[in-house]
N, C-alpha and C positions, 0 to 999 in steps of 0.2 A: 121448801120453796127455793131454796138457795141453789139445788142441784136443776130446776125450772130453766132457773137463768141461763143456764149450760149448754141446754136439753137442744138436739136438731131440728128441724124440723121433722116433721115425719113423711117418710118417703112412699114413695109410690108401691103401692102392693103389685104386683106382679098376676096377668089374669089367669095363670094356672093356679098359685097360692090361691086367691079366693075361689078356684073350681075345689080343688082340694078341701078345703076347709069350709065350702059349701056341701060337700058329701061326706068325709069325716072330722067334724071339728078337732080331735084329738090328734087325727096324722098334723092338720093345718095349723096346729099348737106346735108341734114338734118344728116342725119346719120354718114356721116364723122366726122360733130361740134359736134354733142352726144358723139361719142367715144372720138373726143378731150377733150371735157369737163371732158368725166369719167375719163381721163388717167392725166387729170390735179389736178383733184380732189385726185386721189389717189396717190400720188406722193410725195415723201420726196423729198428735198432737200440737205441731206446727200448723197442720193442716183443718184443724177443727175450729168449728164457729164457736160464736158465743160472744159475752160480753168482752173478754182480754182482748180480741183480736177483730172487732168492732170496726176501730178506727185504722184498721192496719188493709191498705186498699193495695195489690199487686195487678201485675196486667204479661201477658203472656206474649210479650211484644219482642222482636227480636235486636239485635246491637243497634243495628243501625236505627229502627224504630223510635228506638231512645235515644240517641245523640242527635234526632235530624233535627229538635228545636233547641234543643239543649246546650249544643256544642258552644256556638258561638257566645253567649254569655257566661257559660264556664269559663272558656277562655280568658274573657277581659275580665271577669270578675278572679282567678288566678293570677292575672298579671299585673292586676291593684295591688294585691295583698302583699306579692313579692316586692313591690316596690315602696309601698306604706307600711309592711308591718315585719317587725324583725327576726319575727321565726319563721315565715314564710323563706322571706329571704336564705339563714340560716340553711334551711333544711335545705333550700336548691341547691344552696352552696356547697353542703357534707354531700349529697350523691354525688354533683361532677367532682368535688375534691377527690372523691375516695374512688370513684369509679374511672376516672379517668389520667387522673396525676399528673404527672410530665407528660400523658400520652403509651400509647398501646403501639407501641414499636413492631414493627416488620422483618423479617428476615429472609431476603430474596434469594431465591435460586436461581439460575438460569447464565450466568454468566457475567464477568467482569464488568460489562459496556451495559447487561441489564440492569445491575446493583447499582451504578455511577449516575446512569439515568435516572432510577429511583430518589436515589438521595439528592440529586441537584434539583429535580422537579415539587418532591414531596416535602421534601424536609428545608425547602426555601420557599417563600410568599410566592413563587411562579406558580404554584398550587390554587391561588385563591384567586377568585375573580374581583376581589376588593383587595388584594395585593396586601393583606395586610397580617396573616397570620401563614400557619405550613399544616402541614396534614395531624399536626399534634391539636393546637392552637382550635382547628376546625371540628376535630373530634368533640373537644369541649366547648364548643357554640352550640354542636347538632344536639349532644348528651344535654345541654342547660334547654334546651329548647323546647326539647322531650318533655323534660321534668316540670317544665312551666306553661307550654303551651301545647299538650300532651300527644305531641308527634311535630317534625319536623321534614324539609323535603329538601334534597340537593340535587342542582341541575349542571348539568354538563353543557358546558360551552366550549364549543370548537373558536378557533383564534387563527388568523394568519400566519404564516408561518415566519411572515419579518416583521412579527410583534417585538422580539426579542427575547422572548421564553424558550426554557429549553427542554419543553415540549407545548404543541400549541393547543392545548386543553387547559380548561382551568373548572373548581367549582365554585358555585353558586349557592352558599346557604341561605335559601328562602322559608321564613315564617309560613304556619298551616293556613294562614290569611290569605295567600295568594290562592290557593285552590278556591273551587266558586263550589262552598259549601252548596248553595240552593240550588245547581243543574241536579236534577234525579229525574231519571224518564225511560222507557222502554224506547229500543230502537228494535231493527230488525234484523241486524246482526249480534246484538247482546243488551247491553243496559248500561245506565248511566246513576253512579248513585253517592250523592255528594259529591260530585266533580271529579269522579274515579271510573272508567269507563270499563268495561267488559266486554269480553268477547262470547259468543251463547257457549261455551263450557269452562264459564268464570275466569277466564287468563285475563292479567291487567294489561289492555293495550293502550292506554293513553290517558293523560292527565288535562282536566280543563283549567287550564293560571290567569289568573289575569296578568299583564304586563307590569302594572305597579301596584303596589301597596295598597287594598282597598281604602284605608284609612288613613293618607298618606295627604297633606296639606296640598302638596302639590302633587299632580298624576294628569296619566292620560282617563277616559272613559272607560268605567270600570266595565269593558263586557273581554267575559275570558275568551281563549282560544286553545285549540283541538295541537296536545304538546305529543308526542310518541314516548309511550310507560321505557323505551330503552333510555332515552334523555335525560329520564327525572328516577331520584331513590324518595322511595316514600319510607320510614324511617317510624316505627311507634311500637309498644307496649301492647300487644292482641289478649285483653285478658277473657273475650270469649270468640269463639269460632264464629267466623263469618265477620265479623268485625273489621269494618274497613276504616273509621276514622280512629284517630286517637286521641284518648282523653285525659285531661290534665289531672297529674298525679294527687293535687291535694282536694279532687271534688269531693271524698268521703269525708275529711274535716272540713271543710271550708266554712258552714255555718259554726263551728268550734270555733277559730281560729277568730271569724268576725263577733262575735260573743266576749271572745277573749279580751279584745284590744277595745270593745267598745265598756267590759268590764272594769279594765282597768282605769281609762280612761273616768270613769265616773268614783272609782274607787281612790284615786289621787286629788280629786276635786273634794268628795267628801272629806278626805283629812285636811286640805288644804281650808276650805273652810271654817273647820270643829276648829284648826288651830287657829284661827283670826280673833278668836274669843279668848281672852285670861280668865277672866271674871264679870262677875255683872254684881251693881251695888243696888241694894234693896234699900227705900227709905220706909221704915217700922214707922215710923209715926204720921206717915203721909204728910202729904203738902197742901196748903193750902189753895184751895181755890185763886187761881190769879197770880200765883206767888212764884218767882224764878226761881233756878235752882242757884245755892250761892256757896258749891261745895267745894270743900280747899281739897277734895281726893287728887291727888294726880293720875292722868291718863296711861302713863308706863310703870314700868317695872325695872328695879336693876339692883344687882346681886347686894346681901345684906340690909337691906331694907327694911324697914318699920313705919308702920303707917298707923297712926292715930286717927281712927275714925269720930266723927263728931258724934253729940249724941242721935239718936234716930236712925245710923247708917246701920248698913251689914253689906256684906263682902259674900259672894260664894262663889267659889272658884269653877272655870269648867274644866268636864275631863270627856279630852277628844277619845274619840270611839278606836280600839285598838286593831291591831292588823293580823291577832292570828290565826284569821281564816285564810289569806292572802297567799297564804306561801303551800299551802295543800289543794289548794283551789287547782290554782295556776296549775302548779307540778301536773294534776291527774290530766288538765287538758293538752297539757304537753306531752304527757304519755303517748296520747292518742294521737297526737301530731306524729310523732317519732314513729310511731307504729305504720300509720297510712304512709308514709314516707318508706318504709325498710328499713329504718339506720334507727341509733338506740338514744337509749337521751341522754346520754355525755354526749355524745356527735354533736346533739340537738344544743342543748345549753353550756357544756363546758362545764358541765356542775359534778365535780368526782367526790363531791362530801360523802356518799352514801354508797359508794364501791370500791369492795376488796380485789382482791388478785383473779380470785377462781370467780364473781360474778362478774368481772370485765372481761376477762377471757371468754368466757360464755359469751358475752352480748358480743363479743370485736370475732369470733366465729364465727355466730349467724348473721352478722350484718354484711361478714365475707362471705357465706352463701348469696347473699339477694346480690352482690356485688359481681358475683362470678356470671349469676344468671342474666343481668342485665347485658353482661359483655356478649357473651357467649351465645346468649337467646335472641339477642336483640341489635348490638351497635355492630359485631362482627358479619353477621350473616347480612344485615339489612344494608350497612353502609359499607363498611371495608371493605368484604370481598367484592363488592361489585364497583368498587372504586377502584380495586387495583384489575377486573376486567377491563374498566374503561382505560387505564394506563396500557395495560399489555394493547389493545386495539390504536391509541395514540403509537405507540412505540412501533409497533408494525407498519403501522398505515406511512408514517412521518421521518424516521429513523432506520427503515432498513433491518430492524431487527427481527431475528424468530423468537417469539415469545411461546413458542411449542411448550418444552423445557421448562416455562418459565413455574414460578410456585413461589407460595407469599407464606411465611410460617410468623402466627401473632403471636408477641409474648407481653401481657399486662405490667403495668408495673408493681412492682412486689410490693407488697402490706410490710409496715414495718412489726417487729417482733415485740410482744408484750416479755419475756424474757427470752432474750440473747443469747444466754450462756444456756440454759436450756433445752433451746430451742435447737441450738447449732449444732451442739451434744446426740440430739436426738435426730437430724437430718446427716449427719456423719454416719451415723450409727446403720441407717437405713440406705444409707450406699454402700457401706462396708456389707453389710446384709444382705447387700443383694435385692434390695423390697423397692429400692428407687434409685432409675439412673442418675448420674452427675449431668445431660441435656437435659432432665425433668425438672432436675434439683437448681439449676441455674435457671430456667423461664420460670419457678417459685420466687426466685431472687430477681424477676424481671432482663435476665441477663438474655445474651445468645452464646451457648458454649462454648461455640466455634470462636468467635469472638474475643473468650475470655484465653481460651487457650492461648491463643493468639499472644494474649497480652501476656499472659505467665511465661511463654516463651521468650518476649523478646526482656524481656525484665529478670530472667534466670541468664540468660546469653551477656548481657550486660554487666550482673554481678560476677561472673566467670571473668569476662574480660578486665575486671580491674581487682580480680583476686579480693573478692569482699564476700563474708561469710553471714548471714544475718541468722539471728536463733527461729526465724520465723522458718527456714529456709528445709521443706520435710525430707531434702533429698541427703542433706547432710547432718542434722541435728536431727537429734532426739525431741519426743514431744514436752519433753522439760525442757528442751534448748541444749543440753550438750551434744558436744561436735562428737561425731563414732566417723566419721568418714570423709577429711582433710582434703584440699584443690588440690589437683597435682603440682609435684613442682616442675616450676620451671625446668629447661633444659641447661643444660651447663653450656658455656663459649666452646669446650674442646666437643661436647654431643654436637652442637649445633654445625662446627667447624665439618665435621665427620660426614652429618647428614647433608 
């Protein structure tokens, strides 16, 4: 009976099977076990009915299908949790921490007057259209944006030229709230679908925004307007094809994470409780009908105490309910927190009790894969290069420059090292070998070559001029530090006379 429970239903005979097996029952034997066999054979188990999979209801619906009711209260329900609950928080915190740093630095080519522009425009508040951070600062708005309101959008705003900016662009990091999630509509040049518009061979030609903040105490009337997709970066996580919105990274735990806090939340009350109670005093002899209680116990307790109970009393002390389920509980659902997040759970809680050298290493490796892949997959291609197009078209347009030439090379900021001495052993090792150049080995260090040479030169030039010998110094000391190859000396008054 038990294998019943399992059992398919039964499928449709096919009406050749019943001609066959209408003229030779034995071929129509044969042929029934074959097809059973095949259909056994090709057969998941994911995919089978029966009782396990019952309640387990799927639907063949596509991305967008699924965020078109859904988005918006993921959203706000994400943007509760980060602000109410502290691992929510936490976790947005370790991806921008780790993925963005100090910021994803640039290294321009193109010439002396291109670089200065660069740096005076990006790397000062004349970058921001709220003046108040630089192209570092903004990376980590868009990157927290992402991670919490699971896509972001940056608008470019042209400026007068006697603003006093020195270029007259600025950006606009606006919430996924401004696009008008509800326009979806066939037009007869392409489609319209969540406030993302199409052209008929799917190119994004334009974005519908409202002008303020749907949600915003004060605004104008929320109806959006028709923005051009070269204006606006639309900014997000595509984890399937076709996928036009983006969705906030903690929608796979979010009932975890609400579970959690309303867990605990009830589990600090219970002890809080249990402990309001010492004891409770029983009267053995019962009371009389009518009778007050006339008992000299005292209500407290304090240390070294002796209490002579009358006769009739008793004492039984209570004992609050203990907490070691508390600490395994939590942990697993923080697991799963850390997990849907990419990052490991030291990131997450700060808790290094239970990891050695070679399992942090491990987790601080993979959590540097999803770190790379976020840059590289996603903030680089979606925001930066098309941020430094818009800069080369300002600079052109505004400045007089040719930005032909020009070229933007990103270098992250470097991870710091779980061993040092190591680590640096074996990145030496790998340029002396030939297996990695010294411009490779310096944007690992977050650095730009050029840059550093730069600086080792003007900093070798300088110990020359004041005859100073340091053991660090590889051109004249050994890698112990001893000297094999002495400053020149000086010239003499009679050479110099001569020369």
């Amino acid at each position: 009976m038990g294998a019943d429970l399992y059992a398919r239903p039964p499928a449709k005979v096919p009406a050749l099977d019943r001609f066959i097996a209408w003229v030779s029952p034995t071929a129509g034997l044969r042929r029934a076990r074959a097809r059973m066999q095949t259909e056994n054979v090709r057969r998941y188990e994911g995919a089978a009915g029966g009782r396990r999979t019952d309640s387990w209801f799927t639907q063949s619906t596509s991305a967008n299908a699924e965020t078109a009711t859904s988005l918006p209260q993921l959203r706000n329900r994400c943007r509760d949790m980060v602000r109410n609950n502290p691992w929510a928080a936490r976790a947005v915190q370790a991806v921008v921490s780790n993925t963005i740093g100090h910021g994803i630095t640039a290294k321009v080519s193109g010439g002396k007057r291109v670089s200065s522009l660069w740096r005076s425009w990006a790397e000062t508040t004349d970058c921001d259209a709220d003046g108040l951070n630089d192209i570092y600062g903004l990376q980590a708005l868009i990157d927290r944006t992402v991670v919490e309101s699971g896509e972001c959008l940056v608008r470019r705003r042209w400026r007068r030229p006697g603003d006093g900016l020195s270029l007259p662009m600025q950006l606009q990091v606006i919430e996924p709230d401004y696009l008008d999630h509800s326009k979806t509509m066939l037009l007869q040049s392409g489609r319209i679908v969540q406030g993302v518009e199409f052209d008929a061979i799917g190119r994004r030609v334009a974005y519908w925004l409202f002008e303020d903040h749907p949600g915003d105490l004060i605004g104008r009337i929320a109806e959006s307007k028709r923005v051009p997709a070269s204006e606006v970066l639309h900014v997000y996580r595509r984890d399937r094809p076709g996928q036009v919105r983006g969705v906030p990274w903690a929608a796979p735990c979010m009932l975890s994470l609400y579970d959690l806090d309303g867990y605990e939340d009830a589990y600090l009350f219970r002890q809080k409780l249990a402990n309001c109670y010492v004891g409770f005093v029983h009267d053995l002899a019962g009371a009389e009908p009518g009778a007050t209680s006339t008992s000299p116990l005292s209500e407290g307790l304090e240390p070294g105490r002796l209490e002579i109970l009358p006769n009739g009393k008793d004492i039984t002390l209570s004992t609050p309910p203990k907490a070691d389920d508390y600490g395994p509980f939590t942990r697993d659902v923080l697991l799963r927190v850390a997990a849907t997040f990419g990052i490991t759970f030291q990131a997450l809680t700060g808790d290094l009790s239970t990891v050695n050298f070679s399992s942090g290493r491990m987790g601080w490796l993979e959590m540097g894969r999803n770190i790379d892949g976020w840059r590289w997959h996603m903030l680089i291609p979606q925001a930066l290069e098309p941020i430094t197009k818009w800069f080369g078209e300002a600079a052109s347009l505004y400045s007089g420059l040719r930005t032909d030439s020009m070229s933007f090379e990103w270098t992250p900021p470097r991870r710091e090292m779980i061993d040092p001495a190591g680590e640096t052993s074996a990145l030496i090792m790998a340029i002396r070998g030939g297996t990695k150049s010294y411009p490779s080995a310096m944007r690992e260090y977050g650095e730009d070559a050029e840059s550093v040479l730069d600086e080792i030169e003007a900093h070798n030039k300088m110990l020359d001029d004041r005859k100073i010998v340091l053991a660090s110094d590889p051109r004249r000391t050994t890698q112990a530090g001893l000297l094999y190859e002495p400053l020149p000396a000086s010239p003499t008054p009679d050479k110099q006379a001569n020369a």
